[in-house]
C-alpha positions as CSV (number, residue, x, y, z in Angstrom):
1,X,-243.8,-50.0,54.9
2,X,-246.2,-52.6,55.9
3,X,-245.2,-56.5,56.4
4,X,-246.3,-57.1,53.1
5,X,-244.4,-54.7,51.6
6,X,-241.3,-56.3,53.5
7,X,-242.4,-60.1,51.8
8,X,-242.1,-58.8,48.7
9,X,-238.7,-57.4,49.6
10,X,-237.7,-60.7,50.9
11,X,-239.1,-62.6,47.8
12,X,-236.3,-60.5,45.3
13,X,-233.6,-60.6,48.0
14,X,-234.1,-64.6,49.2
15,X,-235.5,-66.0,52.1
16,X,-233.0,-65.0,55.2
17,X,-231.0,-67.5,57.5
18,X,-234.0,-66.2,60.8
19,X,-237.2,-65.0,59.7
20,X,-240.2,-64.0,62.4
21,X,-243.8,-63.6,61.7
22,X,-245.7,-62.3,64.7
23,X,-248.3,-60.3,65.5
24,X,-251.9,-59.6,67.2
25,X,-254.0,-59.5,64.0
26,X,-254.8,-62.5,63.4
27,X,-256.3,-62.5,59.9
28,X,-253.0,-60.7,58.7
29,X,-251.3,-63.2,59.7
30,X,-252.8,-66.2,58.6
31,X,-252.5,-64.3,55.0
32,X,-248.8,-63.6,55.3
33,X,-248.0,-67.2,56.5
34,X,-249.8,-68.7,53.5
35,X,-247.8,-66.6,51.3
36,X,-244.9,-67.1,52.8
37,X,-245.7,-71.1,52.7
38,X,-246.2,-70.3,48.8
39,X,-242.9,-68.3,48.5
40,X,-241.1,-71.3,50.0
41,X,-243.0,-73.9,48.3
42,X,-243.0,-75.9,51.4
43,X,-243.9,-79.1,50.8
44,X,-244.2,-81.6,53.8
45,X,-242.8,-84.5,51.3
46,X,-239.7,-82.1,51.1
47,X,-236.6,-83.7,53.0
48,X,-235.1,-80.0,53.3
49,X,-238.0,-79.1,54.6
50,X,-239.6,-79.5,58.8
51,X,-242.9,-77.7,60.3
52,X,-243.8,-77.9,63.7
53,X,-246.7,-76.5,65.0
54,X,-245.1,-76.6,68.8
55,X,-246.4,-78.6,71.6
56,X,-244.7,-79.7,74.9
57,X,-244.5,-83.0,73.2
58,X,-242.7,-82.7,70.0
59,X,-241.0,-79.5,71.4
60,X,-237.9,-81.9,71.7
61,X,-238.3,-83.2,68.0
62,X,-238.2,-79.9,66.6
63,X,-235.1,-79.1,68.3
64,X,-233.0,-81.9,67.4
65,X,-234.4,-81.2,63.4
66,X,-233.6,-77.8,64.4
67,X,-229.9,-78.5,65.5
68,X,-229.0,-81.2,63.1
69,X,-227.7,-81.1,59.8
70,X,-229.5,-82.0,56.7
71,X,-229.6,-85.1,55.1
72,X,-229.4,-85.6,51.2
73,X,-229.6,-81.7,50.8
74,X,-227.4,-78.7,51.0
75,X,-230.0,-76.2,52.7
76,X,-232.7,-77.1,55.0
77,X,-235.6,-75.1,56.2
78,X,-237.5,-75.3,59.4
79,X,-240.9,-73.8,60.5
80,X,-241.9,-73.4,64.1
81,X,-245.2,-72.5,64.5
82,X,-246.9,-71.0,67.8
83,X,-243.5,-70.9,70.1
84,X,-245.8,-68.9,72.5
85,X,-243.2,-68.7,74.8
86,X,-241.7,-65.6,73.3
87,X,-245.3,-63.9,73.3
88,X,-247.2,-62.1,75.6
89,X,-249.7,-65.0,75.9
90,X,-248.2,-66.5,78.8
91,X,-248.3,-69.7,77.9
92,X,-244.9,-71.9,78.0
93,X,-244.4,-74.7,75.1
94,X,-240.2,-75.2,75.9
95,X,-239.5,-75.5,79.1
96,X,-236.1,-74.0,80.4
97,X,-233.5,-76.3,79.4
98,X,-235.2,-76.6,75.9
99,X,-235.5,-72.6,75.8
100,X,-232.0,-72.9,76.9
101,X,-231.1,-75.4,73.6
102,X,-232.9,-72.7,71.0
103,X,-231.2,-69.6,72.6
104,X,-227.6,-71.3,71.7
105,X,-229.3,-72.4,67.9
106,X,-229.4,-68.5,68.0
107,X,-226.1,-68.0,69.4
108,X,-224.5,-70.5,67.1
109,X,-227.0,-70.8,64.2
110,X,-226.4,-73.7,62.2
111,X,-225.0,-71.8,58.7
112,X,-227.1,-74.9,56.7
113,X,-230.3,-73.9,58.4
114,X,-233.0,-71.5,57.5
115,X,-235.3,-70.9,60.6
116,X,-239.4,-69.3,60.4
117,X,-240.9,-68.7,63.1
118,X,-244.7,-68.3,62.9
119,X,-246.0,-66.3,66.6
120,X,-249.7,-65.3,67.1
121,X,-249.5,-62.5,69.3
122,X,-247.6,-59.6,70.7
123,X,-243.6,-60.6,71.1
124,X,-242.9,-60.5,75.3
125,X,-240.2,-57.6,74.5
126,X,-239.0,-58.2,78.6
127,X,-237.5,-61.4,77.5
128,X,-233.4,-61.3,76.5
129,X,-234.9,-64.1,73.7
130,X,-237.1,-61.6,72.2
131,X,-234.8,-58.8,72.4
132,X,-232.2,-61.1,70.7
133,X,-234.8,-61.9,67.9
134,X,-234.8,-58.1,67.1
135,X,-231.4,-57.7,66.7
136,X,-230.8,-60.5,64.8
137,X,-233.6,-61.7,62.7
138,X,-235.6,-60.1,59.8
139,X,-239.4,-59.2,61.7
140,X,-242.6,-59.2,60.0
141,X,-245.1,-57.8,62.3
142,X,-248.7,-58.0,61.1
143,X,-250.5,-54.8,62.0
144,X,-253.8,-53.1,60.9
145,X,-253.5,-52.1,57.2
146,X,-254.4,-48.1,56.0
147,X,-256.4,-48.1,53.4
148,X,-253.5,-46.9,50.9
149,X,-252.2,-50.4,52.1
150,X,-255.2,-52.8,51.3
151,X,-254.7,-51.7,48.0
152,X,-251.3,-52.4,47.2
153,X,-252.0,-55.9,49.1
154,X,-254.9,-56.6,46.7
155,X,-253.6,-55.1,43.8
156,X,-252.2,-58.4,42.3
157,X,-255.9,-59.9,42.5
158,X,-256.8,-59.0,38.9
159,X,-260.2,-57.0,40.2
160,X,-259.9,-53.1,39.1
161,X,-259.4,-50.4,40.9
162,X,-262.6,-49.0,41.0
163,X,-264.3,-52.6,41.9
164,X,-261.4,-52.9,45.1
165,X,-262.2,-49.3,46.7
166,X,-265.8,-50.4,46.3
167,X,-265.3,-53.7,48.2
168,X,-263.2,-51.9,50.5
169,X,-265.8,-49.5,51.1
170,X,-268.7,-51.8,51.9
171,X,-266.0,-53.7,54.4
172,X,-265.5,-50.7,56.1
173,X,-261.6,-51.0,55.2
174,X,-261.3,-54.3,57.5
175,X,-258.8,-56.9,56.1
176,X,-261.1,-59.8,56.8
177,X,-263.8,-58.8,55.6
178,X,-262.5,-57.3,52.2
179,X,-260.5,-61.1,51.8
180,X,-264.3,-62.6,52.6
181,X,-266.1,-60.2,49.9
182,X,-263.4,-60.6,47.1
183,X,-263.7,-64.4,46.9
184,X,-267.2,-63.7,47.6
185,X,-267.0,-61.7,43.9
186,X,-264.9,-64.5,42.7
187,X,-267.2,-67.3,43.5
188,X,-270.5,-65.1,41.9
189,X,-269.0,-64.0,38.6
190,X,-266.6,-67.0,37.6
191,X,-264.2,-66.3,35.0
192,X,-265.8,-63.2,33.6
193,X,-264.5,-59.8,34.5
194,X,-266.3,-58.1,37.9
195,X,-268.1,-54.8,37.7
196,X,-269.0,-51.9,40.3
197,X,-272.5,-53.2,40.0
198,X,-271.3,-57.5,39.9
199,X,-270.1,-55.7,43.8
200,X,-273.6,-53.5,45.1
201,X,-275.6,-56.8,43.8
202,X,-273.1,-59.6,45.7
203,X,-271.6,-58.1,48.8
204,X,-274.0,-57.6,51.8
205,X,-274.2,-54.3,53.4
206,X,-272.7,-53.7,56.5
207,X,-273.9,-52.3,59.7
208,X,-272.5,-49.5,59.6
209,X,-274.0,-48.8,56.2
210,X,-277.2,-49.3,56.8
211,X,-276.2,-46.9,60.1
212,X,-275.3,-44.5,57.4
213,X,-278.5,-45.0,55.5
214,X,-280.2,-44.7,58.7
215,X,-278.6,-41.3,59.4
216,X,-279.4,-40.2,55.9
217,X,-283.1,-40.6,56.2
218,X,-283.3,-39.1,59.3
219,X,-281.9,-36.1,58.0
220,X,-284.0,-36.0,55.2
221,X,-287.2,-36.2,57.7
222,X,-288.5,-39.8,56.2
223,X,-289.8,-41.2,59.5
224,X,-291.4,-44.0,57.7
225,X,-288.3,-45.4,56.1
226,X,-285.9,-45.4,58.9
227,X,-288.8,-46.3,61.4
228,X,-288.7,-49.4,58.8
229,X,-285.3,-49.7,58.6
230,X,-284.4,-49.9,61.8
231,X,-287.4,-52.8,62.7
232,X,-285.8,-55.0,59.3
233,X,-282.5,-54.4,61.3
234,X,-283.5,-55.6,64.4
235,X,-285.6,-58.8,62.5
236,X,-281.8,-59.4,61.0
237,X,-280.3,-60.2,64.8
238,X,-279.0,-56.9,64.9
239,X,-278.8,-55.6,69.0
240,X,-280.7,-51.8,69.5
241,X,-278.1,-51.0,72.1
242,X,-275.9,-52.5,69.6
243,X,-277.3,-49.8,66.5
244,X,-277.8,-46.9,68.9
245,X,-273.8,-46.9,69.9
246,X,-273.1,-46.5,66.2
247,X,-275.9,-44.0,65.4
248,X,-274.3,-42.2,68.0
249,X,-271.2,-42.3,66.6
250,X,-272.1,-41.1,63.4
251,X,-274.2,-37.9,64.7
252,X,-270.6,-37.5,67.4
253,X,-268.8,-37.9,63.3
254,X,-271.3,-35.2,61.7
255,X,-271.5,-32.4,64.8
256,X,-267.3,-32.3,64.6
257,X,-267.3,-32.0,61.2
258,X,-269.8,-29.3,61.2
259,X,-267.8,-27.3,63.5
260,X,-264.3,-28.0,61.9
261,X,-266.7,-26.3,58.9
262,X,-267.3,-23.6,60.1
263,X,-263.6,-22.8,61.4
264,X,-262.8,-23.9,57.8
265,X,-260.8,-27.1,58.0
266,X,-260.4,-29.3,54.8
267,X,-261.0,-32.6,54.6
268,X,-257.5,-33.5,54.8
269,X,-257.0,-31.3,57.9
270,X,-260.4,-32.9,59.2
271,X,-259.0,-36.3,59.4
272,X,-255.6,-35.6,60.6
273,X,-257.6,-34.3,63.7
274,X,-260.3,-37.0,63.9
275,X,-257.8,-40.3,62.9
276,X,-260.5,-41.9,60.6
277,X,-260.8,-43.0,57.7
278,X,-261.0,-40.2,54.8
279,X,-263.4,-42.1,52.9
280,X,-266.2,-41.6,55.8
281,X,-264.8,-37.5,56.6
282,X,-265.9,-36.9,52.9
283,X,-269.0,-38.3,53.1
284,X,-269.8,-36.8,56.3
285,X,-269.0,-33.4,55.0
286,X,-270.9,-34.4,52.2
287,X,-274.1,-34.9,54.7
288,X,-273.9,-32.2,57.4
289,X,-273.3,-29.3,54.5
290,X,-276.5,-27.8,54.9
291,X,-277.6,-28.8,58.3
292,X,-277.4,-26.7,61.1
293,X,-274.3,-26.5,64.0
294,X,-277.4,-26.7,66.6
295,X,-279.5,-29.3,65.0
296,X,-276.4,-31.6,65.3
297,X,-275.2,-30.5,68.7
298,X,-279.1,-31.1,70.2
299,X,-279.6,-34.1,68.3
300,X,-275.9,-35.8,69.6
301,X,-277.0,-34.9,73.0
302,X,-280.9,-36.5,72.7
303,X,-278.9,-40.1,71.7
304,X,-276.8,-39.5,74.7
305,X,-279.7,-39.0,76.7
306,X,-281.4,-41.6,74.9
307,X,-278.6,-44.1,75.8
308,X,-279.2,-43.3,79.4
309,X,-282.9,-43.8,79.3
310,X,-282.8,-47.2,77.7
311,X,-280.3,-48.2,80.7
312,X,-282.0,-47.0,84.0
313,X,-285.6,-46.1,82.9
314,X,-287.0,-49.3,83.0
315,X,-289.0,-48.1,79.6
316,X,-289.5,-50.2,77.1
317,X,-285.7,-49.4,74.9
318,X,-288.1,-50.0,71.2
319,X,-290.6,-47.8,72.2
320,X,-287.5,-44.9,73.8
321,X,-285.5,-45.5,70.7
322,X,-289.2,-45.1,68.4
323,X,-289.6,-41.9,69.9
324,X,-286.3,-40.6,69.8
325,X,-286.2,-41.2,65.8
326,X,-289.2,-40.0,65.3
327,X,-288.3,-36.5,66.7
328,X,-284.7,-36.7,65.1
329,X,-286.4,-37.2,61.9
330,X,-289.1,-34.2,62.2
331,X,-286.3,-32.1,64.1
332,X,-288.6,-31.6,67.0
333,X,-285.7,-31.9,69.5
């Protein structure tokens, strides 16, 4: 269960007395904070109602809101925002005696007070603050999301399910991207229903498909194509070293799917073993079915090479990198 999951769970329960959002992926955050700000319908105007993004100098002023007890309402809610003390950042916002102050709010928590905490980072699990966090708060910890996960996250965005995998697709599964490309889609199409084709027409290929283009014109032999696929690349910003690494990658991806293959592996068993994504094991197996085990193997091993020669040659990398495709295309390895 993922730390949206757990929201949702806190949004039918109620919002408990210590709640802690925290964690190293930064997007995922800044998405589970705004709608967390939305399930509490915080309102600065609201006298129940305090955030503090923390600084040594209102660090004092959001302790006293945090130890005293409302005024003119029966439940007050405070927010503190980037108490980095009780991260791994090693930076210090309360200094001891006020770290001394919130570690007896926690002790004695005032029954009238709901507490946030908002952390951006990995929580310092050394510290006897942290480790009293865990036993006594409810933790959302933004992590990576699976690909099973961005849907169910996304699902309430009124796109379909076939226009979502294909978003999620062409953003390689990453969270900020996919947010970037759906409003993306929003923005384009308005209030009218968006198709597959509303998403290959607005959302921008990535690197790593045109890498996978790339790699599928080689291994159809058109030189000509990814000779000028590869220069509109580079004209786009893109670094060779850069395009190389993940070419690389992809013929590493292709050669151990050939030989799980031939020992034959399923695709499910395939990505167990390789810990990536399923959507780019299928394709690969879709790709490498008819070429040869030694084809691959030589091939990986010339863009090993290759990577070597365009560090301590000296050689012009274009003209190395030219050569190298030309031969991986026409198989003359």
């Amino acid at each position: 269960m993922n730390a949206f999951d757990e929201l949702e769970k806190i949004k039918r329960a109620g919002l408990p007395q210590l709640l802690v959002l925290y964690g190293e992926e930064e997007d995922v955050v800044q998405e589970l904070k705004s709608r967390l700000l939305e399930f509490v319908q915080f309102d600065n105007a609201d006298l129940g109602q305090a955030y503090f993004d923390l600084t040594p100098a209102n660090a004092n002023l959001a302790l006293e809101e945090l130890e005293s007890l409302p005024f003119f309402v029966e439940q007050k809610l405070v927010i503190l925002e980037n108490l980095s003390n009780l991260t791994t950042a090693k930076k210090t916002v309360f200094d001891d005696k006020q770290l001394s102050r919130f570690e007896n709010f926690l002790n004695h928590p005032v029954e009238t007070t709901q507490l946030i905490l908002i952390l951006h980072g990995k929580l310092d699990s050394r510290l006897k603050l942290t480790k009293k966090l865990k036993t006594q708060a409810t933790l959302l910890e933004a992590q990576e999301l699976k690909p099973q996960e961005l849907t169910r996250v996304f699902a309430d965005t009124g796109f379909s399910s076939g226009v979502l995998q294909r978003v999620f697709e062409k953003s390689n599964f990453s969270f900020p991207v996919v947010k970037q490309n759906l409003s993306l889609l929003k923005t384009y199409v308005g209030e009218r229903e968006v198709t597959v084709e509303d998403v290959e027409k607005v959302v921008p290929k990535s690197l790593q498909d045109n890498i996978f283009l790339l790699t599928d014109l080689i291994l159809k032999g058109k030189v000509a194509e990814a000779r000028e696929l590869v220069h509109d690349l580079i004209l786009q910003g893109e670094e060779l070293i850069k395009i190389l690494v993940i070419l690389t990658n992809s013929f590493r991806l292709y050669y151990q799917v050939k030989v799980m293959q031939s020992k034959g592996w399923n695709e499910a068993k395939q990505t167990s073993a390789l810990k990536i994504h399923p959507y780019r094991i299928k394709l690969a197996n879709q790709q490498v079915r008819k070429m040869q085990e030694d084809y691959l193997s030589r091939a990986l091993l010339s863009l090993i090479e290759l990577d070597y020669k365009i560090k301590s040659s000296g050689v012009d990398a274009n003209y190395l990198f030219d050569l190298a495709l030309i031969k991986l295309a026409l198989k003359d390895l």
